[in-house]
C-alpha positions, 0 to 999 in steps of 0.5 A: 662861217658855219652855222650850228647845226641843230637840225643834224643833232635833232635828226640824229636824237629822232632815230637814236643814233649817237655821234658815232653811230652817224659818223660810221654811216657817213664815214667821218668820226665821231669829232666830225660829227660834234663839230657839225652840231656845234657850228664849227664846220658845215654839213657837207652837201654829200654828207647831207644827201648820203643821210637824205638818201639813206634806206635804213629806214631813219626819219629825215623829216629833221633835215628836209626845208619845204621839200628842197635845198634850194630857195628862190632866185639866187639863194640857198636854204642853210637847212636852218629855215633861213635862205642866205645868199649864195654866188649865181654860179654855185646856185645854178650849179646846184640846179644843173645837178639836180637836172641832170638827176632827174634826166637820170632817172627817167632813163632809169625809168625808160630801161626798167619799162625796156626790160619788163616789157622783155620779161612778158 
């Protein structure tokens, strides 16, 4: 059941975007959108890091709970201040993932310092 989702309408009126101008960026439709809003589907998980990890300057602080997704044990955030219970296997899922990017980044992070150090 999906859980209306002001915290999207709040992010998307904090930057003044419209429901188009969001669904443009995110590749849905204006619809899509107003569905999310109203309750009637969730906020898709790559939906919602496509906006966190936007570089249009937009002010997520709206979307953001303490920092994370995640809550303690075997719970997730709903991005609605509330941690509802989630399937052990879908939550270490979610934290294998969010693992593996920061081993990405430091590998990044590595490579960067590996070619600066070529460029002195």
């Amino acid at each position: 059941m999906a859980v209306k989702n002001e915290r999207l309408t709040a992010f998307r009126r904090l930057n003044k975007l419209t429901q188009d101008d969001l669904g443009d960026f995110l590749g849905v439709s204006k619809s899509f959108v107003s569905q999310i809003e109203n309750g009637r589907v969730d906020l898709p998980y790559h939906l919602r890091q496509q906006i966190l990890e936007n570089d249009r300057g937009w002010d997520v602080a709206p979307l953001v709970v303490e920092g994370s997704i995640f809550g303690d044990g075997n719970t997730v955030n709903n991005g609605h201040d509330q941690n509802v219970s989630a399937d052990a296997g879908l939550v270490a899922a979610l934290r294998e993932a969010q693992a593996q990017n920061a081993k990405s980044q430091e590998h990044i992070d590595r490579l960067l310092a590996i070619i600066e150090g070529f460029q002195r």
